[in-house]
ROLUMLUM-250232 format. One record per residue (C-alpha): residue in one letter; x, y, z. Coordinates in nm, 2 decimals, padded with zeros to 4 digits. Layout:
<logus>
[logu 'A' [X Y Z]]
...
</logus>
This chain:
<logus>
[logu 'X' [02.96 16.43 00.21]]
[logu 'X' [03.07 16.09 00.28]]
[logu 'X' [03.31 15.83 00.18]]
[logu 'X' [03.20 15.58 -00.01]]
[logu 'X' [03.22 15.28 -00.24]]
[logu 'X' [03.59 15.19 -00.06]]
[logu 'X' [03.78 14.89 -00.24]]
[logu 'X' [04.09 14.74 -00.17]]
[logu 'X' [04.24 14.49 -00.37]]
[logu 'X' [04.26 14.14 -00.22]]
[logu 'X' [04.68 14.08 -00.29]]
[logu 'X' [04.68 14.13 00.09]]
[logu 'X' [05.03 13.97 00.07]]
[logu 'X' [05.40 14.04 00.24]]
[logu 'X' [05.58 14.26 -00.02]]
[logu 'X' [05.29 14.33 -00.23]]
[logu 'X' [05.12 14.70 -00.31]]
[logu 'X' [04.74 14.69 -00.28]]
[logu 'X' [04.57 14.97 -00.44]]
[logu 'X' [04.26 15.14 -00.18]]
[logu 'X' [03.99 15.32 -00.41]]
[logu 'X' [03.69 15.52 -00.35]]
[logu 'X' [03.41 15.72 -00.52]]
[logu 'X' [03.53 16.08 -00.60]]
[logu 'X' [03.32 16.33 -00.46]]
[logu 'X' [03.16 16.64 -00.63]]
[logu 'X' [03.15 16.96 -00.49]]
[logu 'X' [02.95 17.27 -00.62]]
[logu 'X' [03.13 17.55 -00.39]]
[logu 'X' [03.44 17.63 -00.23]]
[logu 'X' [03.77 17.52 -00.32]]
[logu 'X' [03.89 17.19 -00.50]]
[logu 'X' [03.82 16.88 -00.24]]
[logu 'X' [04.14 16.69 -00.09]]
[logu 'X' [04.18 16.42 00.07]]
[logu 'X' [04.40 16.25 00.38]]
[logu 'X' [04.49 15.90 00.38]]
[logu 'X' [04.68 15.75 00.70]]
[logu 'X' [04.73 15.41 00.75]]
[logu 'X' [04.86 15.22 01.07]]
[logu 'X' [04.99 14.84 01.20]]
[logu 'X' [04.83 14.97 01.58]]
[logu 'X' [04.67 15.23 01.57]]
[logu 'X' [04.91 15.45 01.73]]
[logu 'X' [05.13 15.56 01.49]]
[logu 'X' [04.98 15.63 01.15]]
[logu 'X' [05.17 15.72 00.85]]
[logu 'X' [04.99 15.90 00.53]]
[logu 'X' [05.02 15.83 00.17]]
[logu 'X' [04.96 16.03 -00.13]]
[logu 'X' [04.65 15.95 -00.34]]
[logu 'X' [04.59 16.00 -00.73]]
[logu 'X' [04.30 15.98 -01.00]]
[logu 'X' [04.30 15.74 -01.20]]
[logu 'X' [04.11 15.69 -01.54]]
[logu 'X' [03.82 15.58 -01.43]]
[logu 'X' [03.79 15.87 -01.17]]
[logu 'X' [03.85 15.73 -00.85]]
[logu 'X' [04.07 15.78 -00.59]]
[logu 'X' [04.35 15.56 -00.58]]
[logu 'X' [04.64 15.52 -00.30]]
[logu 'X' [04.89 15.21 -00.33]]
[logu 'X' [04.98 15.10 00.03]]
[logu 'X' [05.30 14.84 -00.03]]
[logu 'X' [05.28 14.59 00.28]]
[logu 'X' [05.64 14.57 00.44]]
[logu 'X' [05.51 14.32 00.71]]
[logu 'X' [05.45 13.94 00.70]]
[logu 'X' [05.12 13.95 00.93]]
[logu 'X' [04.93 14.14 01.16]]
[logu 'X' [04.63 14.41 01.05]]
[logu 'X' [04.62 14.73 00.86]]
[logu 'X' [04.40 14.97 00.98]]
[logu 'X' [04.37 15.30 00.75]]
[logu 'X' [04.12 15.62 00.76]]
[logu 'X' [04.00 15.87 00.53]]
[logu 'X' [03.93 16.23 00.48]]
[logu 'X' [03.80 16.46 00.24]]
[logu 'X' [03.80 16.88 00.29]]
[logu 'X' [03.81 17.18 00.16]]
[logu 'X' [03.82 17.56 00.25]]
[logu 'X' [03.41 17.50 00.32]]
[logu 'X' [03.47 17.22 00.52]]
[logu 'X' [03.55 16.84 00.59]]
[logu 'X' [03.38 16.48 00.56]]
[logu 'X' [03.30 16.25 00.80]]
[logu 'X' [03.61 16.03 00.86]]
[logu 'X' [03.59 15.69 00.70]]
[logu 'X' [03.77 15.36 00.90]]
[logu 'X' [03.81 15.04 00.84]]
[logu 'X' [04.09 14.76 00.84]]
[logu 'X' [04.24 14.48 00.67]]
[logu 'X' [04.45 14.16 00.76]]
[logu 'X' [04.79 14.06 00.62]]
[logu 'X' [04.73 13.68 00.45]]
[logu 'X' [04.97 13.45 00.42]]
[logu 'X' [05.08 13.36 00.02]]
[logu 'X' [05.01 13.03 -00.11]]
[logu 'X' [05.18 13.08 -00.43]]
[logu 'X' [05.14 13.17 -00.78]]
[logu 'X' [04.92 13.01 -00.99]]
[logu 'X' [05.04 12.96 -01.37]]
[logu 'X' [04.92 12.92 -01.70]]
[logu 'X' [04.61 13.02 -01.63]]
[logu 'X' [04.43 12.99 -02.00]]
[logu 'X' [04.13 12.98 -02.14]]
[logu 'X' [03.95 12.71 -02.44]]
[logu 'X' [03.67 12.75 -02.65]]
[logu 'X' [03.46 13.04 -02.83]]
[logu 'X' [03.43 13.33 -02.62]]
[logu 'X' [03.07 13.41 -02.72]]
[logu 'X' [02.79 13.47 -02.49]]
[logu 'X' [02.61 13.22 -02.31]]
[logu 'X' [02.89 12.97 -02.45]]
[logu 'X' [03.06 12.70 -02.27]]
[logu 'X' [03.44 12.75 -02.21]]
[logu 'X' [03.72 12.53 -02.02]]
[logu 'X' [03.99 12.70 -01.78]]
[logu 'X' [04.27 12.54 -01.69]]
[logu 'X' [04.57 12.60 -01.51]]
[logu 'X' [04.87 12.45 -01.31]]
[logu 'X' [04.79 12.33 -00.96]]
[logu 'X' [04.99 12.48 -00.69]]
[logu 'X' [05.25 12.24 -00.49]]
[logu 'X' [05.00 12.15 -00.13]]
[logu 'X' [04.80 11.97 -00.01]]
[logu 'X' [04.41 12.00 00.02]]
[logu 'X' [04.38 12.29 -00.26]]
[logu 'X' [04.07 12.41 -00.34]]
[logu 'X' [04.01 12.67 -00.66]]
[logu 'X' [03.78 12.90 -00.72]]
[logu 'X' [03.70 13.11 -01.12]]
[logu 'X' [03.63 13.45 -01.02]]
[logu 'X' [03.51 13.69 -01.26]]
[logu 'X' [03.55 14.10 -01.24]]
[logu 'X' [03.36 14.33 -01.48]]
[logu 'X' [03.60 14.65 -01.36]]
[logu 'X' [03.87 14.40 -01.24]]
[logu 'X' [03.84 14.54 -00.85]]
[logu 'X' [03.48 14.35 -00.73]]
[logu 'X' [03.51 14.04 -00.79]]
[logu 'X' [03.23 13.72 -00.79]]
[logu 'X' [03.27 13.38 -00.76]]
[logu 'X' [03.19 13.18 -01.12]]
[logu 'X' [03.28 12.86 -01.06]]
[logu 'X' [03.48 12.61 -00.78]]
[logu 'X' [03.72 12.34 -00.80]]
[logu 'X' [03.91 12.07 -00.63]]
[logu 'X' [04.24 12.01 -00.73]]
[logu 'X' [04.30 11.74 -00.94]]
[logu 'X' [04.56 11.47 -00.91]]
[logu 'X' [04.72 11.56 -01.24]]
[logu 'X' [04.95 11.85 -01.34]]
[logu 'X' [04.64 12.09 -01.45]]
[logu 'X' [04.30 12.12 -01.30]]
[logu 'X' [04.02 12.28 -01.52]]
[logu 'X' [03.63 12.39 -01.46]]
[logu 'X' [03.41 12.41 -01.71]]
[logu 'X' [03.22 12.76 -01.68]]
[logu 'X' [02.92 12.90 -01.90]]
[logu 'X' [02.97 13.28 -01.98]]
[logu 'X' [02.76 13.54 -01.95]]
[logu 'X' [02.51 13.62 -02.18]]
[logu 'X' [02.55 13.99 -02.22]]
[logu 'X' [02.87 14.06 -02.44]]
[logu 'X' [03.14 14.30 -02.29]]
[logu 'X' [03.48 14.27 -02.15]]
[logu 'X' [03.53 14.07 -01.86]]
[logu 'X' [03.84 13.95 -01.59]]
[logu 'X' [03.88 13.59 -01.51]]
[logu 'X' [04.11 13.46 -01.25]]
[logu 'X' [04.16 13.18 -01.03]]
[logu 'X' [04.16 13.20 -00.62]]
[logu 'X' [04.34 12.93 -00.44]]
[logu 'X' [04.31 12.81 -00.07]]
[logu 'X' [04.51 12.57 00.18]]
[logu 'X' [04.55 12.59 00.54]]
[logu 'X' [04.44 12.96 00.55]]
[logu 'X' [04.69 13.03 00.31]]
[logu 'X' [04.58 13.20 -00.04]]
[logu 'X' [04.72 13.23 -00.43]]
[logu 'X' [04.63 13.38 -00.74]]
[logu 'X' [04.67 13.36 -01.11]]
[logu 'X' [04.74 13.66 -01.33]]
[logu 'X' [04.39 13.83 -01.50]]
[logu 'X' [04.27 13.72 -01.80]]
[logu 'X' [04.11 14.01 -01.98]]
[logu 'X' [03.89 13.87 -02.24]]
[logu 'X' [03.62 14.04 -02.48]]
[logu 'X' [03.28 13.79 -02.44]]
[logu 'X' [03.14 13.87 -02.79]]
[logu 'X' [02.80 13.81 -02.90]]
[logu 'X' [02.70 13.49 -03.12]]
[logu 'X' [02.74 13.56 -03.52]]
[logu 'X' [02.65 13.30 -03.67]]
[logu 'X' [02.71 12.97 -03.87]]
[logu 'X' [02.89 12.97 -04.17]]
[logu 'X' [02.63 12.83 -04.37]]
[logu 'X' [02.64 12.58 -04.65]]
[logu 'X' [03.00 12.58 -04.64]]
[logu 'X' [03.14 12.37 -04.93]]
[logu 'X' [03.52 12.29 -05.05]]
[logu 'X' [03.52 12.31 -05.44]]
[logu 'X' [03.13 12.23 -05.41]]
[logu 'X' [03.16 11.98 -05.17]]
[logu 'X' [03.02 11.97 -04.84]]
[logu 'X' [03.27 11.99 -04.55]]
[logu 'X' [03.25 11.69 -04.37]]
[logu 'X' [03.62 11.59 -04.21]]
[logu 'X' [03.91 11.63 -04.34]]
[logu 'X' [03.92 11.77 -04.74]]
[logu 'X' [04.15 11.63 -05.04]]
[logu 'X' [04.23 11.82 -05.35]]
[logu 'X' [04.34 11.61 -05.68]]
[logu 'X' [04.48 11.76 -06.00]]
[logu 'X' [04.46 12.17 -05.88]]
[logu 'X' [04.67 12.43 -05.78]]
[logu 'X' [04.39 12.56 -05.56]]
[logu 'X' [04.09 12.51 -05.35]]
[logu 'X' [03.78 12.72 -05.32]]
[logu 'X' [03.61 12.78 -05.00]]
[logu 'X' [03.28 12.86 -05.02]]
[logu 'X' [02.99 12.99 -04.73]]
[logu 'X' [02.68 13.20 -04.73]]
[logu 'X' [02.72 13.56 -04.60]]
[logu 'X' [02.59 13.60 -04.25]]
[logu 'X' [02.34 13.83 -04.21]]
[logu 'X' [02.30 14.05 -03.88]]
[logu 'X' [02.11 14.32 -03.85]]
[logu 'X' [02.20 14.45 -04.21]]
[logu 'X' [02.53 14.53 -04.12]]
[logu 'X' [02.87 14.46 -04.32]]
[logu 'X' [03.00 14.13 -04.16]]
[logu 'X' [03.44 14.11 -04.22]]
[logu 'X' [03.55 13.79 -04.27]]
[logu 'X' [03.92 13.68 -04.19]]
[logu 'X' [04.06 13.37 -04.32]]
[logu 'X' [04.44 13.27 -04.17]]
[logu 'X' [04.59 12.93 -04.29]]
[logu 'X' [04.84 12.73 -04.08]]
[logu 'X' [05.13 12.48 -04.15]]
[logu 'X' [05.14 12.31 -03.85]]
[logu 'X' [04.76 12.39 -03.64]]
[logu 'X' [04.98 12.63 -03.42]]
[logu 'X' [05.08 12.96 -03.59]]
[logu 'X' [04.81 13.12 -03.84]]
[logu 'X' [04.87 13.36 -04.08]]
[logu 'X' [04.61 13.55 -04.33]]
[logu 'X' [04.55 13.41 -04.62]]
[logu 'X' [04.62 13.69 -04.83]]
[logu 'X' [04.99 13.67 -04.63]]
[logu 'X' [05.05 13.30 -04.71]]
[logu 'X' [05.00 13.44 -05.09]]
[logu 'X' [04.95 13.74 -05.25]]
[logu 'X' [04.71 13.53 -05.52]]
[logu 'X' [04.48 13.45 -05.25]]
[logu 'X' [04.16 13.62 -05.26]]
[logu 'X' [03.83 13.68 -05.10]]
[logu 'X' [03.50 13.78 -05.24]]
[logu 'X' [03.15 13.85 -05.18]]
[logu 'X' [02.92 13.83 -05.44]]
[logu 'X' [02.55 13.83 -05.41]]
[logu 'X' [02.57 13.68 -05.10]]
[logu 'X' [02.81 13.40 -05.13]]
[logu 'X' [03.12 13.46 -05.01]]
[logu 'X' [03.46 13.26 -05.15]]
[logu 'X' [03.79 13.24 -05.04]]
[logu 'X' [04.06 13.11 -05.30]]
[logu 'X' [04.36 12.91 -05.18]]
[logu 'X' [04.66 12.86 -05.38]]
[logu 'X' [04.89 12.55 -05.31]]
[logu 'X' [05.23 12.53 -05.20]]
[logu 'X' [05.45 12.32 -05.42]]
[logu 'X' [05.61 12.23 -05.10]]
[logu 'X' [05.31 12.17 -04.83]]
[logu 'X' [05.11 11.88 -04.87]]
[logu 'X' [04.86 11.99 -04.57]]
[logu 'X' [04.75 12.35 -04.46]]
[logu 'X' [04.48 12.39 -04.20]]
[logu 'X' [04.24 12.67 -04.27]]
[logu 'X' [04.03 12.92 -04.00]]
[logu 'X' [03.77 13.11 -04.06]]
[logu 'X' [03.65 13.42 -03.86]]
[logu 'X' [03.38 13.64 -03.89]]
[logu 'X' [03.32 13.97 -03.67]]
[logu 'X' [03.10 14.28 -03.66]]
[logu 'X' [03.06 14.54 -03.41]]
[logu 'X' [03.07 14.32 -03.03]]
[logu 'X' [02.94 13.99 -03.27]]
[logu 'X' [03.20 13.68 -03.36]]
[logu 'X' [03.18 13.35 -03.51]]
[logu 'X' [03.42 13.13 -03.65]]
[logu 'X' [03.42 12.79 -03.80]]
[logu 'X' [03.59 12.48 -03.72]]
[logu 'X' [03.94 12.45 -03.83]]
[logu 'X' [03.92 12.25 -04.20]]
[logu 'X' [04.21 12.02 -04.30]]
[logu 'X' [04.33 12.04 -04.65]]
[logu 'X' [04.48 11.76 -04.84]]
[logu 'X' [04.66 11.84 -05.15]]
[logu 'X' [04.78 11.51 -05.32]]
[logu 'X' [04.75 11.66 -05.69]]
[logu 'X' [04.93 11.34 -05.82]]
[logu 'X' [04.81 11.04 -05.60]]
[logu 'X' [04.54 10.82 -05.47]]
[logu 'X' [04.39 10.82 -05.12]]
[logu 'X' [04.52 10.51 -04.98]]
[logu 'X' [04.22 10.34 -04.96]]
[logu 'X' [04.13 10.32 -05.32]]
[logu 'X' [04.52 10.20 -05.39]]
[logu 'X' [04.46 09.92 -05.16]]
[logu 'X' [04.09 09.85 -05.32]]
[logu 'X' [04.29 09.83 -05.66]]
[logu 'X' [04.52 09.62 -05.55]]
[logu 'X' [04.27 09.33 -05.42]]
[logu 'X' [04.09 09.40 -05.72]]
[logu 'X' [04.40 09.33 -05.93]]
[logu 'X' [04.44 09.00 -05.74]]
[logu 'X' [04.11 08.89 -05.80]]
[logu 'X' [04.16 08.93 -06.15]]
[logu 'X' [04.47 08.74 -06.17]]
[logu 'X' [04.35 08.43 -05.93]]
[logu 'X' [04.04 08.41 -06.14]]
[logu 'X' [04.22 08.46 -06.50]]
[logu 'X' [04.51 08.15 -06.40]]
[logu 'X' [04.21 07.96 -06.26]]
[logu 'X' [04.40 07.85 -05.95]]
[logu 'X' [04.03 07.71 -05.79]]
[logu 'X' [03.94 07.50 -06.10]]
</logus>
């Protein structure tokens, strides 16, 4: 047979190991097949690796690059006691390291067909261009998106994901005077769109903006179960002191609960004698399908009026008093 499908990773750099993949082949007869990897700098001396299988069953050798430029030319065999393959060639130049790229992160809902934000740290040069790749297997990569780089700290592109929801590997490519960079991969699960959380109410009131709780040790979240495909939908509520760590609900307090009755689903909140603001997420999964709801701010002022009805008081009061002592007589 023949060699094929041949991949070698693109960290062409000085210092770096590049793994070199191919297809495993399949033999009916004769012994177990091996295989020969050699590589060379000119093609006069060649030196030969060791290969392995890794889980995805293809044949892997790591080659670590101990020179700063120049071309690596390498060549593979495959035999056994029957016979041997055609010998496969090919070649590959050293490239010159722009840097590291980092803090490489991604915004938004990672649902299907969505609209996200990347953004990372630009490299220290001049003329930088960026480019989003994305990788189903992380070794063939595609261009998603491109990028000049901005004048600020971070540059960003906005980037639609797929539509079909699976597992994907983002990273970002950077280029300047034939020099190149990368970011580290971002591994991400794209899951299908769940759902809204529908007629979502705080103690029977609609959710518009932030939410204030007189007189009550505790707030009641209420939503209609989403339905999808008849399937049981899990729901994960997590509340948050200060919009950067969430915990679970049911962590925050033991008293905290969450029901599903008849299609309504509620999730009580007890109050902190201490916290006068928690900030509440809700998240809703099933199978490869995810939703989740804005992040709803909580007021809890048990003893107090919003400012605007003290200051609407107050005038009041004054009015009262100017008209009573019949200062405009």
């Amino acid at each position: 047979g023949e060699i094929e499908n041949v991949l070698v990773t693109d960290n062409v750099f000085y210092q770096e190991v590049i793994n070199i993949k191919w297809d495993k082949l399949s033999y009916l007869y004769g012994d177990e097949i091996t295989y020969d990897f050699e590589y060379s700098y000119n093609q006069e001396e060649w030196l030969k690796l060791a290969y392995a299988i890794d889980k995805n069953d293809k044949i892997v050798v790591s080659l670590p690059i101990d020179r700063e430029s120049g071309t690596i030319h390498y060549r593979i065999k495959a035999s056994n006691n029957l016979g041997e393959s055609e010998t496969f060639q090919d070649s590959f130049a050293i490239v010159s390291a722009l840097g590291q790229i980092n803090n490489f992160i991604v915004i938004g809902d990672l649902c299907a067909n969505e609209k996200v934000k990347f953004i990372w740290n630009n490299i220290k040069a001049s003329n930088v261009t960026y480019e989003l790749q994305i990788s189903r297997d992380n070794i063939t990569w595609e261009t998603a998106a491109t990028s000049l780089a901005s004048e600020e700290v971070n540059s960003f592109v906005n980037y639609r994901l797929p539509i079909s929801a699976k597992t994907y590997f983002f990273r970002i490519k950077a280029e300047a005077a034939n020099k190149v960079g990368y970011s580290a991969v971002l591994e991400k699960n794209v899951y299908a769109y769940l759902g809204i959380f529908g007629n979502l109410k705080i103690n029977d009131k609609e959710v518009n903006g932030a939410a204030y709780i007189y007189d009550q040790d505790h707030v009641d979240i209420v939503w209609n179960a989403i339905s999808y495909g008849g399937k049981t939908v899990n729901y994960a509520v997590s509340i948050s002191y200060d919009l950067v760590n969430f915990v679970p609900a049911r962590t925050s307090n033991n008293a905290n609960s969450l029901t599903n009755v008849n299609g309504i689903v509620t999730q009580r909140i007890y109050f902190n004698s201490t916290v006068s603001k928690i900030y509440v997420l809700i998240e809703a999964s099933v199978d490869n399908a995810y939703a989740r709801n804005d992040i709803i701010e909580i007021y809890m002022q048990p003893e107090f009026l919003l400012v605007d009805e003290v200051v609407k008081y107050l005038v009041n009061e004054q009015k009262a008093m100017i008209v009573k002592m019949g200062i405009f007589k």
